[in-house]
C-alpha positions in Angstrom: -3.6 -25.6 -0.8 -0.5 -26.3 1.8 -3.2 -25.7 4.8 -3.5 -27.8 7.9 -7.3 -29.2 8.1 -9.6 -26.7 9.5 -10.4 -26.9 12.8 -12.3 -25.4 16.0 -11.4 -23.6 18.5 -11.7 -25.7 22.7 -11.9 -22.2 24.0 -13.8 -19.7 23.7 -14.2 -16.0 25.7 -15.2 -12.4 26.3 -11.7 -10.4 28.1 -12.7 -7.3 30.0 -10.0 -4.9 28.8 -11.7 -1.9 30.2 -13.0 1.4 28.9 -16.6 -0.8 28.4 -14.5 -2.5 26.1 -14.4 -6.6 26.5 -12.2 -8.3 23.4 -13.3 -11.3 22.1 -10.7 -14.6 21.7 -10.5 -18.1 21.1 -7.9 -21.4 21.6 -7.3 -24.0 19.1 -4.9 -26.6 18.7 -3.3 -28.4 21.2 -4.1 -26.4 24.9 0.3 -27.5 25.4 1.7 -26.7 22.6 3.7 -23.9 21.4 1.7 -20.5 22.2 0.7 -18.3 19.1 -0.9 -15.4 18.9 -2.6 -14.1 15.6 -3.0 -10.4 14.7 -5.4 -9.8 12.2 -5.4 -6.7 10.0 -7.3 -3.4 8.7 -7.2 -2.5 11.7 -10.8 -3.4 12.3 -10.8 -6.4 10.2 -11.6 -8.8 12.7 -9.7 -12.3 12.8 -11.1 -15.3 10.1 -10.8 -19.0 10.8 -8.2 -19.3 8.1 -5.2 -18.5 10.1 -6.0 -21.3 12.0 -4.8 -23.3 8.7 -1.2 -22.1 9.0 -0.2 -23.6 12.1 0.2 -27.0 13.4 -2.6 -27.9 15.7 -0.8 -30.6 17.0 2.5 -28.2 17.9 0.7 -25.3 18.9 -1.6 -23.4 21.1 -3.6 -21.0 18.6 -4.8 -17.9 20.1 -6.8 -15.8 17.8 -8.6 -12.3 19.1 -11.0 -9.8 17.4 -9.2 -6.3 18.2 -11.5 -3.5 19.9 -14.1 -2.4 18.2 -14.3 -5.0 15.2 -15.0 -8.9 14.7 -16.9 -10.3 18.1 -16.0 -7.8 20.2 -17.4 -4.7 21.6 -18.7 -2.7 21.5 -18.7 -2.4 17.6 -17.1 0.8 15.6 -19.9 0.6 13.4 -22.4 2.1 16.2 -21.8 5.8 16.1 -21.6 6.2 20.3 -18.6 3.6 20.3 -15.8 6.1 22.2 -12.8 5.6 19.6 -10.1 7.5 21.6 -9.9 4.3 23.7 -9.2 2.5 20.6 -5.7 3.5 20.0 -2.2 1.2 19.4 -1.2 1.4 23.2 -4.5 0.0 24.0 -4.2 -2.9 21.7 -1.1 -3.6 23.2 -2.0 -3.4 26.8 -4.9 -6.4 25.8 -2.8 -8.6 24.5 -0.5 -7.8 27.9 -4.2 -8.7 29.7 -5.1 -11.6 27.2 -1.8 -13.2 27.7 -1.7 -13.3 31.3 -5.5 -14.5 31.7 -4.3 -17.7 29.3 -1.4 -17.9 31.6 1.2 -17.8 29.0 4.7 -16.7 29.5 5.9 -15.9 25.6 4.4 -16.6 22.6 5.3 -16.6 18.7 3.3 -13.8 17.0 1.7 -13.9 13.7 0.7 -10.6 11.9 -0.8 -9.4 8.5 -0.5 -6.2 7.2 -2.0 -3.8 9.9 -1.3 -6.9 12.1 2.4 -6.9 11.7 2.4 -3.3 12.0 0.8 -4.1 15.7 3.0 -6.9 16.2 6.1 -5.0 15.3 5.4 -2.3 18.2 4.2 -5.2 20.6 7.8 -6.9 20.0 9.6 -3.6 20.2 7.7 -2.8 23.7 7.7 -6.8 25.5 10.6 -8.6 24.0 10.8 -10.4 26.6 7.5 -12.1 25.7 8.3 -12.6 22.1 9.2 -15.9 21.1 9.2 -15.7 17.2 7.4 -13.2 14.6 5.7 -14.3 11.4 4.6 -11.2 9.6 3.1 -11.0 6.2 1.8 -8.2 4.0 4.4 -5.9 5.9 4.0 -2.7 6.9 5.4 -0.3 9.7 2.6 2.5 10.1 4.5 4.8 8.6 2.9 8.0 7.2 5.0 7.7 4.4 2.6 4.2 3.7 -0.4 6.0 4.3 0.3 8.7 1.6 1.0 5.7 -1.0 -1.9 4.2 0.1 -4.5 7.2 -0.2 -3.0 9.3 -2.6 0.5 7.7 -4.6 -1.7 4.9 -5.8 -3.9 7.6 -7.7 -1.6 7.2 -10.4 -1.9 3.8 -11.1 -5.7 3.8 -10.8 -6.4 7.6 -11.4 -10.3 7.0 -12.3 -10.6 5.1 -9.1 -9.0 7.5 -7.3 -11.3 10.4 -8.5 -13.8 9.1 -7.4 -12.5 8.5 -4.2 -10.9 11.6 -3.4 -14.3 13.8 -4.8 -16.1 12.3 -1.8 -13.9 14.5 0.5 -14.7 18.4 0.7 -12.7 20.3 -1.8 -11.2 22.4 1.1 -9.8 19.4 2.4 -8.8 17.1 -0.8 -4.8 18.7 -0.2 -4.4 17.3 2.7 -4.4 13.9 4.7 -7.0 11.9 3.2 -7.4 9.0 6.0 -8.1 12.3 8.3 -10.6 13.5 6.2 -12.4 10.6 5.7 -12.2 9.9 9.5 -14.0 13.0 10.0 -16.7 12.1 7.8 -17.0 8.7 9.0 -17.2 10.8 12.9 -20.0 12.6 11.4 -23.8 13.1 13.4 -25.2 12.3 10.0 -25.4 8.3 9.1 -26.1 9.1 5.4 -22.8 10.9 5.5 -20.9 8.3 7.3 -22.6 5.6 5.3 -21.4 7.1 2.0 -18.0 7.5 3.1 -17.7 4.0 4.7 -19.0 3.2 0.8 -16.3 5.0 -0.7 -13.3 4.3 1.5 -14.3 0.3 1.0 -14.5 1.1 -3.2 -11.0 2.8 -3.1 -9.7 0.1 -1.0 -11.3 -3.0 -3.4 -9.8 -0.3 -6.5 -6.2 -1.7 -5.5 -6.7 -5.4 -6.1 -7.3 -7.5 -9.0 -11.1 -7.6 -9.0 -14.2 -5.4 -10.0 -15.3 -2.5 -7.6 -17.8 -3.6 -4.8 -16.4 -7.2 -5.3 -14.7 -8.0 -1.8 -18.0 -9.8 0.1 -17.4 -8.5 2.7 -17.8 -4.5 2.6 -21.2 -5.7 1.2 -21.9 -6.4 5.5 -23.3 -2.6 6.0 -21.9 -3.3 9.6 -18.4 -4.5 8.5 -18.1 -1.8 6.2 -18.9 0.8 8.5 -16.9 -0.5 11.3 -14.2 -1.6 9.2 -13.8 2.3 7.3 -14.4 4.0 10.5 -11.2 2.2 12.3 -8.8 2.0 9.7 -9.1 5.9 9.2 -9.1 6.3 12.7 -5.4 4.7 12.8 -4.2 5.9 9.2 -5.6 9.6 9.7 -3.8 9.8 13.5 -0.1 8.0 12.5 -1.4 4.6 14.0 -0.7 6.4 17.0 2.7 5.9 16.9 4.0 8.8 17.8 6.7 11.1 15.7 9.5 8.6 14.0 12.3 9.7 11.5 11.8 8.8 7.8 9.8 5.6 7.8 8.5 6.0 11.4 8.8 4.5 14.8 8.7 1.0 14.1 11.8 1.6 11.6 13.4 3.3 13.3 13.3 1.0 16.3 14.3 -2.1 14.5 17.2 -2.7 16.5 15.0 -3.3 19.9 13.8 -6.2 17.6 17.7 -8.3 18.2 17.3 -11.7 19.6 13.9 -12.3 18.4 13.9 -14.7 15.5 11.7 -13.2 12.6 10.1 -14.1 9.8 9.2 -11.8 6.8 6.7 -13.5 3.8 6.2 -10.8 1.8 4.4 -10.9 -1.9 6.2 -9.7 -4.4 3.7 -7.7 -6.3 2.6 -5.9 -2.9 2.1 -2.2 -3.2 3.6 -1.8 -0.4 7.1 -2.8 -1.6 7.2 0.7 -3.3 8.9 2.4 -0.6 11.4 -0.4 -0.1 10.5 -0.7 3.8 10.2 -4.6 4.4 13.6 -4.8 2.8 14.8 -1.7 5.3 13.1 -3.8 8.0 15.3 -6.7 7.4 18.7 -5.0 6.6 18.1 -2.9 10.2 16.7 -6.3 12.4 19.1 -8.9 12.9 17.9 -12.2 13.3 15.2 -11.6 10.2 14.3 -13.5 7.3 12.6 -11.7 4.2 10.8 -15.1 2.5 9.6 -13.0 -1.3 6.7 -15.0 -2.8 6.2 -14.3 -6.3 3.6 -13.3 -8.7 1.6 -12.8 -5.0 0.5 -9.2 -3.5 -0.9 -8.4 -0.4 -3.4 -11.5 -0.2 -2.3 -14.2 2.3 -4.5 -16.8 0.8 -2.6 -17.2 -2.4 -1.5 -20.9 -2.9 1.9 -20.2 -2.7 1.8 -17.6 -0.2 -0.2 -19.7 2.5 2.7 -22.4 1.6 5.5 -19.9 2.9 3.1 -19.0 5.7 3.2 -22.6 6.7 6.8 -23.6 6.3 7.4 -20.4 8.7 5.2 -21.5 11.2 6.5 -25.3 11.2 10.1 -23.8 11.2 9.4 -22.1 14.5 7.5 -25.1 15.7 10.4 -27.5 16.4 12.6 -24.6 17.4 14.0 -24.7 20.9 
């Protein structure tokens, strides 16, 4: 594949962000070149040494973090006691304020997949000024329009699947927001209850990509897939925290706060998410954007041809002025 040659990171740390919260984050590359930032998705998917691949270690300072509650961090969503209203977008945001100052950085590029460019859209749209560049893939804007296609629309492409899936929610509730209701369960005093609804959030999700249920390694980690289900329906069952937006949210809507940043959208072709037409409204509404469309590709940033437009992106932005 088009990857740089894996590498480790010079730095490593533990950032007090408060709340009993401290955020895990590491340095790579070269400690003068070009800042980057990675934001990884779910949310509470915790960040992978593969992103390291897509950038230039000898152009750029890689910065990669585990968001609250997930990855290295801590304390873990996974443990029931972990308070989750001090998980929210605004906190996120507010670390990587904290994280960028304690590296002593003044602007960096940010890179974000899925839930990550949902973050990284927001972040943009709140500190331009410390924006360089965004690199976004698998995009999304935290829309609940998104989160209905995700948890319910879908049902009709994989209607056995989604059976399944929604059955696990009481019948009282199975009408209305699905995220929410499994976010209750997952909140529940009873592990077998939150363990079977971490089991069957993480079956739905592996439903809507190409491979057989319970195949993705890693929501066979008990303590990913707990952590993992808990956060993500945390965000998805309270509108990311985002706040009220007109029709395709806040982040949409507030394109236009994104002028003067250069931007970069590598989106797969085949990604569900295209359905509602959003990363093309994204582009049409932020001047300065790119939409890169990689084909035969869907949300999965480790396709051949899809880490290649990832990469071409990145080197792009690293001999940019």
């Amino acid at each position: 594949m088009p990857l740089y040659p894996e590498i480790e990171p010079y730095e490593t740390g533990m950032l007090d962000v408060g709340d009993g919260n401290r955020v895990h984050f590491e340095t790579c590359g070269n400690p003068y070149g070009r800042p980057a930032v990675v934001l990884h998705g779910g949310p509470g998917s915790g960040c992978t040494p593969y992103a390291r691949r897509l950038f230039d270690p000898a152009a750029y300072r890689i910065v990669l973090l585990d968001q609250r509650g997930c990855g290295r961090s801590t304390p873990h969503a996974s443990r029931h006691d972990t308070d989750m209203s001090v998980n929210t977008t605004a906190h996120l945001m507010a670390d990587l304020e904290l994280l960028r100052r304690h590296l002593g950085i003044e602007r960096w590029l940010v890179w974000g997949v899925s839930w990550g460019s949902v973050l990284a859209l927001r972040y943009a749209q709140t500190h331009p000024g410390v924006v360089s560049e965004l690199v976004l893939t698998g995009v999304a804007t935290g829309s609940n329009a998104e989160v209905e296609l995700l948890t319910r629309g879908l049902g009709r492409v994989f209607p056995d699947a989604f059976e399944r899936f929604r059955s696990q929610v009481p019948e009282d509730e199975r009408g209305g927001s699905l995220a929410a209701a499994y976010s209750r369960l997952l909140e529940s005093p009873d592990a077998e209850v939150r363990e079977r609804a971490a089991r069957a959030w993480t079956d739905w999700e592996t439903a809507m990509i190409p491979a057989p249920p319970r195949s993705v390694a890693r929501f066979e980690d008990p303590v990913f897939r707990l952590g993992f289900a808990r956060t993500v329906t945390h965000y998805w069952g309270n509108g990311h925290f985002l706040g009220e937006g007109d029709d395709g949210g806040v982040v949409l809507r507030d394109a236009h706060l994104l002028q003067g940043i250069p931007g970069a959208l590598v989106q797969g072709s085949l990604d569900f998410g295209n359905l509602l037409g959003i990363v093309w409204r994204l582009q049409r509404d932020w001047p300065g954007s790119e939409l890169v469309t990689v084909g035969d590709t869907g949300h999965h940033t480790a396709a051949p041809a899809m880490a290649q437009a990832l990469v071409a992106a990145t080197d792009r932005y690293a001999r940019r002025s």
